[in-house]
N, C-alpha and C positions, 0 to 999 in steps of 0.2 A: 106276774113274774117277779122272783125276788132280784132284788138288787146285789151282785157279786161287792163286795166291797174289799179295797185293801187300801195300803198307803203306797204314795209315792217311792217308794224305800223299796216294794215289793214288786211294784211294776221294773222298776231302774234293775234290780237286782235279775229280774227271770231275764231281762235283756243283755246285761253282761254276762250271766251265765251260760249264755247261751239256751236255755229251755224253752224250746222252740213248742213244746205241749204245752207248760205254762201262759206263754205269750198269745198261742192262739184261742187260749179257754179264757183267759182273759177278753179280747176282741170280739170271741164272740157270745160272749156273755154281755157286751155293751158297758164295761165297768167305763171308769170316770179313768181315762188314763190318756198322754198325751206325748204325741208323736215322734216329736223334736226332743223329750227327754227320750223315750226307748232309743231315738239314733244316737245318743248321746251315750247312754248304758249297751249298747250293742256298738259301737268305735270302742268304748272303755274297755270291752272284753275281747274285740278282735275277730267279733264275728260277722263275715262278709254278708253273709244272707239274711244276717237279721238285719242288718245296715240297708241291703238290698230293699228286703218287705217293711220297713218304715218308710222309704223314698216311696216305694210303690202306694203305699197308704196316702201319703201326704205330707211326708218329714222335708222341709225345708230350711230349716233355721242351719247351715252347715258350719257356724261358728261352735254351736253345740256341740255339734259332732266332733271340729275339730280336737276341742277343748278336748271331749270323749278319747281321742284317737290319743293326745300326749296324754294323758293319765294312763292308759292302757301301754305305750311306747309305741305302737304301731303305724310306722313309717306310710308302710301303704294305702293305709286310710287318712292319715294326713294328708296324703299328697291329692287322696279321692277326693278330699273336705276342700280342701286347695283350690282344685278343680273344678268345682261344681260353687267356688265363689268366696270361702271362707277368709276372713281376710280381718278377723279380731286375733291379732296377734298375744294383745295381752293374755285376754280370755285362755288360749295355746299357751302361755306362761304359765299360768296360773295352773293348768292341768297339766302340764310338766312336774312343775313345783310338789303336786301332792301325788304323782306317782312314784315323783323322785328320777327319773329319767334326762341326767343328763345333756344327752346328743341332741332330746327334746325343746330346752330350757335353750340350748344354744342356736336351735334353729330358730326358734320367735325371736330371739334377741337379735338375730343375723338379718332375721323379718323387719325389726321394728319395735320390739317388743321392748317398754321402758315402767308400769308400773310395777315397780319393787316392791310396795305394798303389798299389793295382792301377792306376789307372789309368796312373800313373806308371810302371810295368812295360810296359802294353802301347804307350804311348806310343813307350818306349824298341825295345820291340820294332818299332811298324811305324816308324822313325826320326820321328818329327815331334816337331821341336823346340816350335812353339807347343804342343801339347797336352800336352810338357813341362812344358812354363812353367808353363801355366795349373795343372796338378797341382801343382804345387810353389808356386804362389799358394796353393794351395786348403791347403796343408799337407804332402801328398806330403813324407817325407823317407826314405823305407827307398831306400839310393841304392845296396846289392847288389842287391835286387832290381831295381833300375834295370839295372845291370847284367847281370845273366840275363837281362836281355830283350833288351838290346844283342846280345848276344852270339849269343842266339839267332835273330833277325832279320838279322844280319850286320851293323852299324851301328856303324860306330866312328866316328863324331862322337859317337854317342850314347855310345859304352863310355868316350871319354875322357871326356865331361862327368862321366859318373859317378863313376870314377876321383878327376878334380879333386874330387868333392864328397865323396870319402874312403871310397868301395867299395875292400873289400879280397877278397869271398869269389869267391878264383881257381877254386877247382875248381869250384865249382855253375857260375860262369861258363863253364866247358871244359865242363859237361855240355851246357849252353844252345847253345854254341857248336857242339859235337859232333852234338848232333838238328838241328840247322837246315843244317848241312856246310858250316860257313864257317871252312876251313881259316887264313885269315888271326889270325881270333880265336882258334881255337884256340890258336895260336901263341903270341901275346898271353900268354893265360892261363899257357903255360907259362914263359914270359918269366918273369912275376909269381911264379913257385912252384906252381902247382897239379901235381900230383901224381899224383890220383886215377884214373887210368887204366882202372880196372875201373868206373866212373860213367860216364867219356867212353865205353866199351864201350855199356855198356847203351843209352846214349841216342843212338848212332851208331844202333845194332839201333832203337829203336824210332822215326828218323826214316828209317831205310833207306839207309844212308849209309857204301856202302861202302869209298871211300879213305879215311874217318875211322875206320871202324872198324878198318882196317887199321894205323894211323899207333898207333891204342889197342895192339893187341896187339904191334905190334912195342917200343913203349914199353914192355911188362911187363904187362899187362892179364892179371889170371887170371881166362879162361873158367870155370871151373869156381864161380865166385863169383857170375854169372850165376843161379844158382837162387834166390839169397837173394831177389833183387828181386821175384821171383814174376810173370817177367813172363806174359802170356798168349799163347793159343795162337799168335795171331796171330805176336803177336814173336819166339814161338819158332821159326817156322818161318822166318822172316826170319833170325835169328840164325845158325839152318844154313847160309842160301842163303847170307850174309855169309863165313862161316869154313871153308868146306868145303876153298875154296884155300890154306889152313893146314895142310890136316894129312899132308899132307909135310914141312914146316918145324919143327911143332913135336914136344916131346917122347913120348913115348908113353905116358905116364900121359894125359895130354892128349885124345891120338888116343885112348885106350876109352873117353876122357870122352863124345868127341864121339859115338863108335860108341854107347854107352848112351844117351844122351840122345836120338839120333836113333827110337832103336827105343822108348824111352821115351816121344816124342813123337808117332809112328806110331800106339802102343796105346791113348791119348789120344783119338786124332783120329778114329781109326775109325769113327763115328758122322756122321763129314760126310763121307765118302769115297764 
């Protein structure tokens, strides 16, 4: 049986959108996908039944969800997430923050909710400058992290304000930039100095993101560096599907890398096969 594979990005995604034929050709295909994020991308979209058949599967983690439900605005599955135990207020910030949702941002805060930081990341991330602000009223000052979020949502009103407020960390920026495939920023980063080519790698692979992962290895990116991260199965198999049109290109230590790794990752997986 072959292996269904997608990324992360694409499971989150059929669950917010509701595509309840996606979601279940997914399951039952056996792909590598994980339950706590689809409650998470099904609160984000507002959709009760997919909310529903995650719980029913095995979705517990309701802090996710929550987080899901302020990104999304939706009060009622807040209150479900609430309900059934949810009680990371920040986390509910922070999905306020990058939905941009107001009434959301002031319930966690009314909750308990006190990292500005984050909130100020994810701000940066879904571009909204008020829920900027108001972090940065509230104390919010990590302004790299501001920028990883820019960078990673693809936002550059947001990357220059951070910039101006004296963010310097180019590479984590290129990684942000790299998972989200906002070759503009990427750019940017490199402009700035960032370097890190084998970070941009890795987080090309785990946003699925293949002209950035390509732009990585023709920069210098050593594949073989790729193990440190540890990433999972998932992203390993992603990481093949990414480089495979490499290994005519590149050197031959390389290409066995890639040959073991693949039968490496074969001997792995066999259990879901």
């Amino acid at each position: 049986m072959a292996l269904y594979v997608l990324t992360e990005y694409q499971w989150y995604e059929a669950c917010k959108n509701g595509d309840r034929e996606q979601v279940d050709k997914i399951i039952k295909k056996r792909s590598f996908y994980d339950l706590n994020y689809g409650l998470r991308g099904a609160c984000h979209g507002g959709h009760l039944d997919l909310v529903n058949l995650m719980i029913e599967k095995g979705a517990k983690n309701w802090d996710l969800g929550l987080a899901g439900a302020c990104e999304g605005g939706y009060l009622e599955l807040v209150n479900l997430m609430i309900e059934k135990g949810a009680r990371n207020w920040n986390l509910g910030l922070a999905g306020a923050c990058y939905g941009g949702h107001l009434d959301m941002v002031n319930l966690m805060i009314e909750n308990g909710a006190r990292h500005w930081n984050r909130g100020l990341y994810s701000a940066c991330y879904g571009g909204h400058l008020d829920m900027a602000n108001l972090m940065i009223e509230k104390d919010a000052a990590d302004w790299n992290r501001g920028l990883v979020g820019a960078c990673r949502g693809g936002q550059l009103d947001m990357v220059n304000l951070m910039i101006e407020k004296g963010a310097t960390w180019w590479n984590h920026g290129l990684e942000g930039a790299c998972w989200g495939g906002h070759t503009d920023m990427v750019n940017i980063m490199i402009e700035k100095g960032a370097t890190r080519w084998d970070l941009g790698l890795a987080d090309a692979c785990r946003g699925g993101q293949l002209e950035i992962a390509n732009l990585m290895i023709e920069k210098g990116a050593d594949m073989t560096l790729l193990y440190k991260y540890e990433l999972n199965i998932l992203r390993r198999m992603i990481l093949i599907k990414l480089i495979e049109n490499h290994l005519v290109r590149v050197e031959n230590r390389k290409n066995l890398f890639i040959v073991d790794f693949q039968r490496d990752l074969m001997n792995r997986t066999e259990k879901y096969l």
